[in-house]
Backbone bond lengths (Angstrom), bond angles and torsions (degrees), N, CA, C in turn:
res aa  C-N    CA-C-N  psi(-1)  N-CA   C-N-CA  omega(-1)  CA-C   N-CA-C  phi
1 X - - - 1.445 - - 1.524 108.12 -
2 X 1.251 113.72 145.78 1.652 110.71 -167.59 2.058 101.85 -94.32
3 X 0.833 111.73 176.29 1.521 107.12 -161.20 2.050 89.32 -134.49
4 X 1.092 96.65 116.78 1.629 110.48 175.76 1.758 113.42 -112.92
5 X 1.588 109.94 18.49 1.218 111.04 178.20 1.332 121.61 -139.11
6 X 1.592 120.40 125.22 1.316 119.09 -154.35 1.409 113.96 -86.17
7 X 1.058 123.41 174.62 1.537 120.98 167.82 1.478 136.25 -36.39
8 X 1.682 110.17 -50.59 1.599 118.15 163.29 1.383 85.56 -74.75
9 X 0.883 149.48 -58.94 1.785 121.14 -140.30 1.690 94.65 -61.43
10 X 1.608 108.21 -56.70 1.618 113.96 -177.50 1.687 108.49 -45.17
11 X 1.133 125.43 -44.99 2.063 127.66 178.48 1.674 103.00 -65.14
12 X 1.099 126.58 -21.14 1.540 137.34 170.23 1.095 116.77 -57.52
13 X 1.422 92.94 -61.59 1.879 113.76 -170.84 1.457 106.03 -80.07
14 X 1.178 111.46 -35.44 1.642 106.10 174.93 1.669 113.03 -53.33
15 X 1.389 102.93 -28.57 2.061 115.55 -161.25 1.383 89.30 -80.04
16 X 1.195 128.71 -52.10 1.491 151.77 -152.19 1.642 107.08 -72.69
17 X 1.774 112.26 -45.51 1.113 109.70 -175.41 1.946 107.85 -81.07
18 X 1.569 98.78 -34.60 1.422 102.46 -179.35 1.628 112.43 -63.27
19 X 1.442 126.40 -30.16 1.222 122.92 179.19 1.510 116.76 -80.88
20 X 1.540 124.15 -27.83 1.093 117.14 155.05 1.409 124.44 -55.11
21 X 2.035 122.44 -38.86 1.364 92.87 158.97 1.322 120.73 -102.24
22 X 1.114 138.76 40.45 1.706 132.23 132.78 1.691 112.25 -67.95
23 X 1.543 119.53 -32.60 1.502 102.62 165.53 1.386 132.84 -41.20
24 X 1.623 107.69 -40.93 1.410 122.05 159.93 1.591 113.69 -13.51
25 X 1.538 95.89 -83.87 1.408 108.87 -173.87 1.599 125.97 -101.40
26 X 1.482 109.45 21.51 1.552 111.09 155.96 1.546 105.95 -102.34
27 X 1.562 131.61 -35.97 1.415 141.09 -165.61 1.633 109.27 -93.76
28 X 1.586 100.02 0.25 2.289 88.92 -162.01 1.245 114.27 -2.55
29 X 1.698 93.01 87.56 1.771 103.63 171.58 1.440 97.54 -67.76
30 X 1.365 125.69 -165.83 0.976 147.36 176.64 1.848 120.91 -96.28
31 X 0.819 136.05 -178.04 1.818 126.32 -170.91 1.345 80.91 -64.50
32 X 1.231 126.49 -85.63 1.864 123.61 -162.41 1.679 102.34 -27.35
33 X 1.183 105.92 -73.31 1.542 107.49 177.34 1.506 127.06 -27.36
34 X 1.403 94.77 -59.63 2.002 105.01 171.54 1.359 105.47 -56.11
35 X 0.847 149.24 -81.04 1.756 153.48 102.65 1.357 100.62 69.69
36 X 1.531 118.80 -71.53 1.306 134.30 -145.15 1.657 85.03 -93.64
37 X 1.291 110.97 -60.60 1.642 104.52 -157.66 2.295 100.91 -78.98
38 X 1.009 94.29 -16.34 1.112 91.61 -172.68 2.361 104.08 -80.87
39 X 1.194 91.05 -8.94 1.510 93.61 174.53 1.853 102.92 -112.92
40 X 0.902 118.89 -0.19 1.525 115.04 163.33 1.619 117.78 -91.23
41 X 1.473 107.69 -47.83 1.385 127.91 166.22 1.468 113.95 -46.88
42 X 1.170 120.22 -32.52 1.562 108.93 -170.77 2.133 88.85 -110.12
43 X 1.396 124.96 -59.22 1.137 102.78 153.78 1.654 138.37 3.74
44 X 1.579 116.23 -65.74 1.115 108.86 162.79 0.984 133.83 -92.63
45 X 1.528 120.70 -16.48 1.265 118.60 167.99 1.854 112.83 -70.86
46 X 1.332 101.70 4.49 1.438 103.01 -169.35 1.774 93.44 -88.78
47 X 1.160 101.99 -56.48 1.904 113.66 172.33 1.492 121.44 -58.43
48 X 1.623 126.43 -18.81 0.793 132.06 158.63 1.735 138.11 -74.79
49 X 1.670 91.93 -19.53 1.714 105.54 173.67 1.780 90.84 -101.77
50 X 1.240 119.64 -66.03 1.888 95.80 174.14 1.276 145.49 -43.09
51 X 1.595 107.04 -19.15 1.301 119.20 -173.37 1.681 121.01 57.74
52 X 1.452 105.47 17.86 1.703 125.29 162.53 1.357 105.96 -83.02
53 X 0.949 112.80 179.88 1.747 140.04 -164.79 1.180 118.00 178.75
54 X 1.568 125.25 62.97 1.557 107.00 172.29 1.789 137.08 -24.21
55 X 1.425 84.87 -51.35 1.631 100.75 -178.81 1.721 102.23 -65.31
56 X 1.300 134.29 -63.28 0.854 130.55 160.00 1.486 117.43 7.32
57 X 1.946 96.72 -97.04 1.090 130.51 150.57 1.814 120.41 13.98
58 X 1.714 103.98 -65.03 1.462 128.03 169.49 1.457 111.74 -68.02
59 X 0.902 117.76 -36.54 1.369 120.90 -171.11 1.477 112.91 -77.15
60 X 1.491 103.74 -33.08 1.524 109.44 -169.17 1.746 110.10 72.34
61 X 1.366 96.48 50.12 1.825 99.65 -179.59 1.408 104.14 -139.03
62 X 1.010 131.11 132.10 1.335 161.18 -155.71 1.683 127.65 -127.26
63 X 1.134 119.52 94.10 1.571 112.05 -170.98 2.246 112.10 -100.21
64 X 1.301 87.96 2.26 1.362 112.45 158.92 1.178 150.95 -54.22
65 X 1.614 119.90 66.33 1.701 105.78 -160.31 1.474 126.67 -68.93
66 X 1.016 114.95 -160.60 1.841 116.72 -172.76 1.595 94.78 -70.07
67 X 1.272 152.23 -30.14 1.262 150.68 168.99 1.616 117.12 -57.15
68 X 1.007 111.37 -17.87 1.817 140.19 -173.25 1.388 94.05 -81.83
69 X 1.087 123.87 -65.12 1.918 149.01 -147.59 1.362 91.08 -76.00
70 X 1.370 123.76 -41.26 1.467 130.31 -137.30 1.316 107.56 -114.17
71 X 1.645 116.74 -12.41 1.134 121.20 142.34 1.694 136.18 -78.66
72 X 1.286 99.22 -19.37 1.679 114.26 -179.53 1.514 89.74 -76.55
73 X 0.900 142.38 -61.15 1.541 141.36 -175.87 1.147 111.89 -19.90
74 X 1.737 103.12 -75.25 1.691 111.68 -172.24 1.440 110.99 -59.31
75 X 1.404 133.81 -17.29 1.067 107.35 -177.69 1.810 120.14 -96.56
């Protein structure tokens, strides 16, 4: 899989996905609520350990430098 996400964007998304699930347990949403943040929360933390981006992806935008590329190669 090719990787369209750079290092800060990935330390972002890691903060971003972990604070969506601490909403969990500072906000006790309700089942929908747990539900909701508990599928965004792992969502980005899911794009943040692959270094994919569907949306990205669509956009044709890339936060990935030549060090990014050049690791997808070797593997």
């Amino acid at each position: 899989m090719k990787k369209n996400v750079g290092p800060a964007d990935r330390y972002i998304r890691t903060l971003i996905g972990v604070s969506f699930l601490l909403q969990i347990f500072v906000l006790k949403p309700g089942a929908i609520g747990t539900i909701l943040f508990l599928a965004l929360g792992l969502a980005v933390l899911y794009s943040a350990y692959s270094g994919y981006c569907w949306a990205y992806d669509l956009l044709k935008v890339s936060t990935c430098k030549e060090s990014c590329a050049a690791e997808v190669d070797t593997e």
